[in-house]
C-alpha positions in Angstrom: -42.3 78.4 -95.5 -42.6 81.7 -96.9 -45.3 81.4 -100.2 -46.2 84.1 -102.2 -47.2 84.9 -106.0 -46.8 87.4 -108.6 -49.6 90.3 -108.3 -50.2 92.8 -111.1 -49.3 96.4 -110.4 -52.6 97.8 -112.4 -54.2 100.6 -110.5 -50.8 101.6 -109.0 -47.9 99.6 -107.1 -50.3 99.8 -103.5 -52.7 97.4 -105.4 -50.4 94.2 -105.6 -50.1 94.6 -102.0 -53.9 94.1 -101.4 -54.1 91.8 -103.8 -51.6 89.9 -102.4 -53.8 90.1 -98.9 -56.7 89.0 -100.7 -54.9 85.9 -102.1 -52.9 84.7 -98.7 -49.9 85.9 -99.5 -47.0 85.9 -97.3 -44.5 87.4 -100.3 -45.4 89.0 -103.0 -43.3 89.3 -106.5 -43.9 92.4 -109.1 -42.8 94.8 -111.9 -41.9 97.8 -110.5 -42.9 99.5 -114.0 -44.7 98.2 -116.8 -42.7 95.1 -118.1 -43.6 95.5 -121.4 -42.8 99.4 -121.6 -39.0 101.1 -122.1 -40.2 103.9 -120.3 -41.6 104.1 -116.6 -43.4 107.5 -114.9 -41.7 108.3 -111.4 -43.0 107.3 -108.7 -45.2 110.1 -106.6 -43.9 110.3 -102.8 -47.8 109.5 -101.8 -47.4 106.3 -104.0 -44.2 105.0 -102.5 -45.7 105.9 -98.9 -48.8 104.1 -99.6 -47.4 101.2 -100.4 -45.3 100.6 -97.5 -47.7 101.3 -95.1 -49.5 98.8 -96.4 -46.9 96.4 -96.8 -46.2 96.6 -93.2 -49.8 96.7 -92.2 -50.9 93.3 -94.0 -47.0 91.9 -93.0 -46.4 90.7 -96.8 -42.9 90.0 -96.1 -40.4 90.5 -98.7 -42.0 91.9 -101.7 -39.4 91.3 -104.2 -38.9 93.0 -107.7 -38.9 90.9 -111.7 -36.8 93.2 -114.4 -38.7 93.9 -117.5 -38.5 91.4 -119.9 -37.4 93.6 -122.8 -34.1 94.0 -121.1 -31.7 91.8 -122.4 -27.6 92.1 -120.6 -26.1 89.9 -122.8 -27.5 91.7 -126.4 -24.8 91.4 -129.0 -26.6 95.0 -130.4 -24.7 97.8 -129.0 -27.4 99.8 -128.8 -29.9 97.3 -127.1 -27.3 96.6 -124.7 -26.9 100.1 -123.8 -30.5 100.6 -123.2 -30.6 97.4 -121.4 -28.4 98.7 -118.7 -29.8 102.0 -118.4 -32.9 100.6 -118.3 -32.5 98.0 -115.6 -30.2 100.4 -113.6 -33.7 102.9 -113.3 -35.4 99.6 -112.2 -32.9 98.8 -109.1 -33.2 102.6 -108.1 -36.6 102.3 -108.0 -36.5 99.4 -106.2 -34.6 101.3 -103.7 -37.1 103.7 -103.4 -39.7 100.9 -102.8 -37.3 99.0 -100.0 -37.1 96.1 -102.3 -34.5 94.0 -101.5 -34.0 91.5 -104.4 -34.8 92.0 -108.1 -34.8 88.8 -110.4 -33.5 89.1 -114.0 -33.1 86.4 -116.4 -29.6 86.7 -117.4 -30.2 87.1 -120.8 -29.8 86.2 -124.7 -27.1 85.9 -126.5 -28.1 86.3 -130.0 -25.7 84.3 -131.8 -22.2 85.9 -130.5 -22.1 82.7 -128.3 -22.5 82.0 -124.8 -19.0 83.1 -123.4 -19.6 86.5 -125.0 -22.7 86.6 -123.8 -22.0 85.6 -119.9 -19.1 88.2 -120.3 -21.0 90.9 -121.2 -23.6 89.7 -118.4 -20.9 90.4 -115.8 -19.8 93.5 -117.3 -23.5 95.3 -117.4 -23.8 94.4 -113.7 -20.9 95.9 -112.6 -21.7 99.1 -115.1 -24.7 99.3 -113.1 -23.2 99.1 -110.0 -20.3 101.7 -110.5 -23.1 103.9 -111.4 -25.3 103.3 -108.3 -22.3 102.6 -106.2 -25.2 103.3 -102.8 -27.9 100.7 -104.7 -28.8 98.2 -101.4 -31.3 96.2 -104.0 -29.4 92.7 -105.2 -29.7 91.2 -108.1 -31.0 87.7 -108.8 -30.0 85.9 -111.7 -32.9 83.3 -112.5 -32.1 79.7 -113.9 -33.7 79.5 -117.4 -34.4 77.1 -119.5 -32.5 77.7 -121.9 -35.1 78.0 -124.7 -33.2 79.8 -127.7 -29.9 81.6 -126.7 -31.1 82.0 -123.7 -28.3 81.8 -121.2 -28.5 80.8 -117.8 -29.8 77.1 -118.4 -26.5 75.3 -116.5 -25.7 75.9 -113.1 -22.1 77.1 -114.2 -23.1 79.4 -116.9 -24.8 81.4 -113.4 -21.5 81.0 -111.6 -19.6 82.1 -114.2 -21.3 85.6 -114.6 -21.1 85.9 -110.3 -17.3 85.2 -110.6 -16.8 87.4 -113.5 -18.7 90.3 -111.5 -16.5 92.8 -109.3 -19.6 92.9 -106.8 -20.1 89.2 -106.1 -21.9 90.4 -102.7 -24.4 92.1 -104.2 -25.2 89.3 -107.3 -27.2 86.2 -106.0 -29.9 83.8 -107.3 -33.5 82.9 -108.0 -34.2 79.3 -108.6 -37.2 78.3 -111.1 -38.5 75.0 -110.9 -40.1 74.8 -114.2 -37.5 76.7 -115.9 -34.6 74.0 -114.0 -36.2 70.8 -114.7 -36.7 71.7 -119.1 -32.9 72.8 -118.3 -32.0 69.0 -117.6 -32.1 68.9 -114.0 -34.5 66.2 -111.7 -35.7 67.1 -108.6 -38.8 64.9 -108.7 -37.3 62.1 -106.7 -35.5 62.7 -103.1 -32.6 60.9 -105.0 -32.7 63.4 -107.9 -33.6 66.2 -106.1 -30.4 65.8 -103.7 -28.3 65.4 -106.7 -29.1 68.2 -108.6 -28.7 70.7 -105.4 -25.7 68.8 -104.3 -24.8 70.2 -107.8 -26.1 73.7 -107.2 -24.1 73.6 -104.1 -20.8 72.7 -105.2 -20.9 75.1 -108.8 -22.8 77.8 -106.9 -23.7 77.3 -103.4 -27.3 77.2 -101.8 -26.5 80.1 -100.1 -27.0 82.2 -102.9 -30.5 81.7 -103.7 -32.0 84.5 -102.1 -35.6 83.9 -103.9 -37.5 80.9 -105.9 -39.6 80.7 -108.2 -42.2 77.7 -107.7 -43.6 76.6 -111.1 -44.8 73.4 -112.5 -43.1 72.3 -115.5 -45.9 71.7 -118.8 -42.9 70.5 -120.9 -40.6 67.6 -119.8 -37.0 67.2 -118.4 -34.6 68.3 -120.6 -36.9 69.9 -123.0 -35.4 73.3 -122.9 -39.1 74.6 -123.2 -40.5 77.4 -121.1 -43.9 76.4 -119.9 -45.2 76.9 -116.8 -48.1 74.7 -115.4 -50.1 74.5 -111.8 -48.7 72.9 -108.8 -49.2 69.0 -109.2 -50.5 69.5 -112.9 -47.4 69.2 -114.8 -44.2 67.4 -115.2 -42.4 67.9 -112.1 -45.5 66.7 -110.1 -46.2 67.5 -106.3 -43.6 64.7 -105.2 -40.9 67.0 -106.6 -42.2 69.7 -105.3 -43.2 68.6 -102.0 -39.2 67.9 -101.5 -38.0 72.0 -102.1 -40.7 73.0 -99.8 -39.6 70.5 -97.1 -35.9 71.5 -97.4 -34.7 73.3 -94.2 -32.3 74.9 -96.2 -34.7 77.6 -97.9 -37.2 77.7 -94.7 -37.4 81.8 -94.9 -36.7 82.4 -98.4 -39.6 84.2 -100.7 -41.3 81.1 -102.7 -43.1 82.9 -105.3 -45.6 81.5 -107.9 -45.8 82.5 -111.5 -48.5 79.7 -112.8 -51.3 80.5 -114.7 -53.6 83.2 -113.5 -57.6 83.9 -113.5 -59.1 87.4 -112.7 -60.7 86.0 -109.3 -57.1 84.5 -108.2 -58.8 81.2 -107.3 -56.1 79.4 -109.5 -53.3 81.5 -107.4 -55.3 80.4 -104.0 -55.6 76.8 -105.1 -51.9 76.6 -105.6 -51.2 78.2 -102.5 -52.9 76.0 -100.7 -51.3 73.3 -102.5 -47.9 74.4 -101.3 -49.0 74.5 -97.9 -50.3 71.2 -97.8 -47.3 70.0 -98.9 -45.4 71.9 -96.5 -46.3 69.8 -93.7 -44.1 66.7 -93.5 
């Protein structure tokens, strides 16, 4: 399996690649700007150069982008909406600049208009942004949520429904949380469970669309609707439910990415990795 964790861009983007050496990784997830910030500098040619070279040199393999959390697709606010999409549209182009095949964004909040608005207007950002970068190669990945709020994204069909409302349904796939899956209402702690809910995914979705996962431990319990994330084996889902995705043939060379707690040394990153890996051998 490929297992990798989110590294901090601090110091320029190079530096998540060596700290994603240091840690073990064999994927890397980052921001491509910071994810707190409207505005991003452009990148310097030496920068972009840098980091590939030493993404090829340590063979962290694929280093896949997250969209800035202020973004938000499904915005009711005219205004917020249109700096949503202009803002995520400068992420996939520099994402493309990086060779970065797949950036994960959560598909948004409605803010009261309701979900159908809000998986509608979903849909139509995406294909705004792709009639304006009509030559983008970087996909996006809509990430299950939890649901917490107005968040959208929480039901496998709400997911579906944005891909088959898109005109670019090539380009559009999936990232899979665990944590955020689980609080949504769906068990994958049990083999029985865990074959239900992707027999699910499968027959709403398809498993061929996830392209990425996200590989959390749940701190709040099924159905909770609660975004929490927790160590491997520490929180609700428990290794047992765990140990089941990272045995599944099915997602054998796709990017399994952690976003659990961190620690300035990365010993919590290289405990969980380790974790992972034990748990990868049946």
């Amino acid at each position: 399996m490929n297992f990798g964790s989110h590294m901090s861009i601090s110091g320029g983007i190079h530096k998540a690649v060596i700290r994603g050496k240091e840690t073990g990784c064999d994927c890397i997830q980052i921001f491509t700007k910071n994810s707190n910030q409207w505005y991003a500098k452009e990148y310097a040619t030496d920068e972009i150069s840098l980091f590939k070279k030493l993404r090829d040199e340590y063979e962290i393999n694929p280093i896949i982008a997250h969209a800035s959390y202020l973004i938000n697709l499904a915005s009711p606010d005219d205004s917020l909406y249109e700096k949503s999409i202009n803002s995520f549209y400068e992420e996939l182009t520099r994402a493309d600049l990086l060779d970065i095949p797949f950036i994960v964004i959560h598909p948004g909040s409605h803010r009261g208009s309701g979900e159908k608005e809000g998986l509608q207007k979903v849909a139509l950002a995406i294909d705004a942004i792709y009639e304006k970068g009509v030559n983008l190669k970087v996909q996006i990945l809509l990430e299950t949520t939890a649901g917490q709020g107005t968040n959208l994204g929480y039901k496998f069909e709400q997911i579906a429904e944005i891909i088959d409302e898109t005109k670019e349904k090539k380009k559009v796939g999936v990232c899979f949380d665990t944590a955020h899956s689980f609080c949504a209402g769906y068990d994958i702690r049990a083999p029985l469970s865990y074959k239900e809910t992707f027999n699910q995914f499968e027959k709403t979705i398809g498993a061929g669309k996830i392209k990425a996962i996200h590989l959390n431990d749940a701190k709040k319990g099924l159905g909770t609707r609660i975004d929490r994330h927790e160590h491997i084996g520490k929180g609700e889902i428990g290794l047992m439910g765990l140990k089941n995705l990272v045995n599944d043939e099915r997602f054998e060379h796709i990017p399994m990415i952690l976003e659990t707690p961190k620690d300035k040394e990365m010993k919590w990153d290289k405990m969980n990795l380790k974790t992972l890996r034990e748990l990868a051998v049946k």
